[in-house]
N, C-alpha and C positions, 0 to 999 in steps of 0.2 A: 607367688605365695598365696593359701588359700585361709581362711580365718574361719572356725566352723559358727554355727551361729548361738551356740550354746556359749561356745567363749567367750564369744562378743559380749551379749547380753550379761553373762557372767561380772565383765569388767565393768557396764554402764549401769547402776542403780538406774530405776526408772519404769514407768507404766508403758509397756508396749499395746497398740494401736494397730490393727490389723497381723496382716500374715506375708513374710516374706517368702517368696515363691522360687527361692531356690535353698542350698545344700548350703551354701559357704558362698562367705565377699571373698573376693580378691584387691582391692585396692579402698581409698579415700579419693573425694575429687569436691569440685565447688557443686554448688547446686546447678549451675549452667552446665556442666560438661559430666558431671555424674551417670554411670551406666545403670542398669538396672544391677549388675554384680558389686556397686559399688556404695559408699556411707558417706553423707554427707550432713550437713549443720548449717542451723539458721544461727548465728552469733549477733548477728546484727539487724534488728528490726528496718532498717531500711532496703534488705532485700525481704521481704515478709513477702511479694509478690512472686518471687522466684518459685517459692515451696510447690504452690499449686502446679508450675510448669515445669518442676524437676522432674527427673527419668529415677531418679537415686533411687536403689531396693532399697535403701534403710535412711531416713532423715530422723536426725538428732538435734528434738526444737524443746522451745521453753515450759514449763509445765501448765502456762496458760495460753496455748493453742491450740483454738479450738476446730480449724480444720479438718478433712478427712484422706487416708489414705486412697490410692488409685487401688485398682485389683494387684496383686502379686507385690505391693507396696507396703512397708511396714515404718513406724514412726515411735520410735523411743523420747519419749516426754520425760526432759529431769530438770533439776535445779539449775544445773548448768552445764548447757550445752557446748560451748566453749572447751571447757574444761574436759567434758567427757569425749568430745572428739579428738582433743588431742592425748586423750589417753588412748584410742582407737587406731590413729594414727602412728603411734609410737606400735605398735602390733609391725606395722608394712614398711616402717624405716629403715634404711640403708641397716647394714650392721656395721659397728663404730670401726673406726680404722683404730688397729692396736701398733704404736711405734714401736718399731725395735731400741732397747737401749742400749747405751752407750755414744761413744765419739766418732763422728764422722772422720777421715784421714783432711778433708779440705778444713774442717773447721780449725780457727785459734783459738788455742785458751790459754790465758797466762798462767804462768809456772806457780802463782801465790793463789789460785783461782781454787773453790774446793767445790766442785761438780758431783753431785750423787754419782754411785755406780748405778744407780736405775734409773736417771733421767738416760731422756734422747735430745743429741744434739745434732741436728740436719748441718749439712753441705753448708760452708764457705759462712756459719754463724762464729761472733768474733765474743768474746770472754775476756772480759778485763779485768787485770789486777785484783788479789783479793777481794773478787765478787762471789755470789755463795749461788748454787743452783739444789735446789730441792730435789726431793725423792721424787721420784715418776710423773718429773716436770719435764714437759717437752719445749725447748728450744728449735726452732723454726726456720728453714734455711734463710740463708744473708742477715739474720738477725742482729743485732749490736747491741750488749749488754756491758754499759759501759765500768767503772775503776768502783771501789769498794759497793756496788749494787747486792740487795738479796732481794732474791726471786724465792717464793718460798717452795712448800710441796704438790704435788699433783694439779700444774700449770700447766697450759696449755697456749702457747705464744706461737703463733701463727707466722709464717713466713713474713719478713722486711719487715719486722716491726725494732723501732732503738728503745730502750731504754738505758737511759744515761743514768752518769754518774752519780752516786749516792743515794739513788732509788730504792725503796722499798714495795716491793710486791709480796702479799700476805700467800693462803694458801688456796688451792680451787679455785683462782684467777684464770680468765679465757680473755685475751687480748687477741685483736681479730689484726690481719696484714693490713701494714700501713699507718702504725699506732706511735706516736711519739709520745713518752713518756721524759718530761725533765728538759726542757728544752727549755733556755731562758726565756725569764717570765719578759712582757713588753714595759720596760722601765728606761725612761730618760730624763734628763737636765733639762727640762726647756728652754732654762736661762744660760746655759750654758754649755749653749751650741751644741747643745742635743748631744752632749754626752752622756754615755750608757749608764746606767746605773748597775754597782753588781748584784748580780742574782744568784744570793751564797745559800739558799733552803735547798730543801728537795720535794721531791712528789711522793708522799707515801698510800699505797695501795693496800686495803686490809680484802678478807677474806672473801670470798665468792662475789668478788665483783667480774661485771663480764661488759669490754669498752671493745665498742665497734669500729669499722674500719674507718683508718685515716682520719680520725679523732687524736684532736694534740691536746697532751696537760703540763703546763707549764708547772718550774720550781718556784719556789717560792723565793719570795725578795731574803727573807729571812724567815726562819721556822720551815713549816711544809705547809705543801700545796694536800688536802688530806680528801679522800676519796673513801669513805668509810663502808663496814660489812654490807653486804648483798645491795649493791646501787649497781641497777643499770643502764649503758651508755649506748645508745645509740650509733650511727656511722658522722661523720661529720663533725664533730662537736667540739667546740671552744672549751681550753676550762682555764683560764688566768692564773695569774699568780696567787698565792695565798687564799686561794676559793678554797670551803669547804663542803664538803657536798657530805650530807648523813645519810644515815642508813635507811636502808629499801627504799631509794628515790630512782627512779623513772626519769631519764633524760632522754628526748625524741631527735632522729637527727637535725642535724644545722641551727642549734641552738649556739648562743656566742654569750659565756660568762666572764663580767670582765671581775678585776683581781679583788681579793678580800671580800667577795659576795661568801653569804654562808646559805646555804639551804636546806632545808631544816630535814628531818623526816619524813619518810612516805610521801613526799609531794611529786607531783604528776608537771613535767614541765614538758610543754608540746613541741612541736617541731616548725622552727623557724623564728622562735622565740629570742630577741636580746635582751638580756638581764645586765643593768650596771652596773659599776666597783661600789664595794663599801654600804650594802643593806643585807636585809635580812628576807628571807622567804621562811614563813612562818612551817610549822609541823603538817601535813596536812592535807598545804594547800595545793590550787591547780591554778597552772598558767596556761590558757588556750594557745591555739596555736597561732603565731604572727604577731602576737602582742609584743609592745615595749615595754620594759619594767624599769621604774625610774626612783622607786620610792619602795620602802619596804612591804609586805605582802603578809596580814596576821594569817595567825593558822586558820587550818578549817577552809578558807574562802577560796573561791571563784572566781580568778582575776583576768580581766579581757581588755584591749585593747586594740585589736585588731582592725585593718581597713581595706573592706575589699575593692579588687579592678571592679571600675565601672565606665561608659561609656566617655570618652575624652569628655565631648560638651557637658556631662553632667558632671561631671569630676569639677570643670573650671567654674562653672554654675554655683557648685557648693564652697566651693574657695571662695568667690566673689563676696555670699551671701554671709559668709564667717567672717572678711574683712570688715562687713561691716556690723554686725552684735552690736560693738560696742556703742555703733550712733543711733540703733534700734534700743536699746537696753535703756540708754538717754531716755527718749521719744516717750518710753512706755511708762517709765519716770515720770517724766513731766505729766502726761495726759494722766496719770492717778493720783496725781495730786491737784490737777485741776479739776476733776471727777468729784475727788471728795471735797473742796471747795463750794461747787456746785449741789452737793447732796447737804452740805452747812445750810447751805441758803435757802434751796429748797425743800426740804424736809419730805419725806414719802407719804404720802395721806394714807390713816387707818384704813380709810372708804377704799 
């Protein structure tokens, strides 16, 4: 596919920077592998080196770079370059796969089950008892939607993903294979030889959220587990029992929420991040990546905790020197209060 350059330019607002030296792009690519036919983006100031050594006919950088084009080289400067690449990009994407609707001959659906006639239901996907399947929602082959479930309209459920029973999925939902949705939450007796505690909620799922592969969200002990409009869910990710997670929040994969955490709005939680039961994450905020959350997190802020690999010796170095704070902390104690003793006695002279 050829994009002419009038298009292009058409679609990215922005101050163009020399002259590109041919007719038409044909593709997007990184700055490292970029042809001369092809558009590429600085997004992240830590390749700011690359730019100079890219081959790319068209780079799309910040509006404060002040570099210059190669010959036959051209550079669109806008607010955001992120953004307008991936509007460039969407030009040379695949074209969408469109499902056929209706029921597959392998797939089950129970008799009290009320299935749109415009959804598509893939091979050997199983429909349970009075569960409701929306308008031009796609079910996913081997998929399991378990006993009174609503899946709402124009979903998109990806092959081997369960959602159990009593679940609710809103509408423009994208669940990616491998998604457990309503799985009992982790609840036991300590005291009583670790028996189960029941896990009688559900998971309820509202609109345009989109949960990545092989992410499990447990029901809730009681009430639901609630996943609110436009949050999205990375691959991997924990979400506990009775967690609430609000709208337009950002979870990075292999995050692990344990149960009755709430997190708040627009917050940024990173990848590799554990957050624990029964606090808050304020509206907001951001959790770096590898941190532990132990304690609630106001809005707005910038919360880290993080500990990087470091050489064995110096890792057991910093352990040793941590054991001992408390008998240094003593030390530095004492010697300031003999310090000021000393400065009683002896007095500073004006001279």
């Amino acid at each position: 596919m050829e994009v002419s350059l009038e298009k292009l330019t058409g679609l990215v607002p922005g101050q163009i920077v020399g002259t590109y030296g041919y007719p038409c792009i044909n593709g997007v690519n990184s700055l490292k592998a970029a042809t001369e036919t092809e558009v590429s983006f600085l997004g992240n100031k830590k390749y700011l080196p690359q730019v100079a050594q890219s081959t790319a006919g068209i780079i799309i950088l910040p509006e404060d770079y002040n570099g210059l084009p190669r010959p036959g080289q051209a550079f669109i400067k806008t607010q955001n370059p992120s953004q307008a690449f991936s509007i460039v990009a969407g030009l040379f994407a695949p074209m969408a796969i469109v499902y056929d609707q209706g029921i597959h001959p392998s797939a089950v659906i129970h008799p009290t089950a009320k299935v749109s006639p415009s959804a598509c239901i893939q091979p050997n996907a199983v429909i349970g008892e009075y569960s409701v399947i929306g308008d031009h929602t796609v079910i996913g082959a081997n998929c399991y939607v378990g006993a009174f479930t609503q899946i709402g309209e124009n979903c998109l459920i990806y092959s081997n993903v369960s959602i159990r029973e009593r679940c609710k999925v809103g509408n423009h939902a994208v669940i990616h294979s491998g998604v457990v949705v309503g799985s009992d939450g982790f609840g036991f007796d300590l005291q009583s030889a670790n028996s189960k505690v029941p896990q009688t909620g559900i998971v309820q799922i509202d609109d345009h959220v989109e949960i990545g592969a092989n992410t499990t969200i447990d029901r809730a002990r009681f009430g639901r587990t609630w996943i609110q409009s436009g949050v999205k869910i990375d691959n991997l990710v924990q979400i506990g029992h009775n967690v609430v997670v609000k709208k337009n929040t950002i979870i990075v994969a292999q995050v692990g929420i344990s149960g009755s955490t709430v997190i708040g709005e627009n917050v940024i939680i990173a990848g590799q991040v554990g957050i624990i039961g029964h606090i808050e994450i304020g509206d907001g905020a951001i959790v770096a990546a590898q941190s532990g959350v132990s304690k609630d997190v106001p809005p707005k802020r910038i919360w880290s905790s993080q500990f990087h690999a470091r050489e064995m010796k110096d890792f057991y170095q910093m352990e040793a020197s941590m054991k001992r704070l408390p008998v240094l902390r003593k030390k530095v104690l004492e010697l300031e209060a003999k310090l000021k003793q000393l400065e009683a006695k002896f007095p500073a002279s004006d001279s």
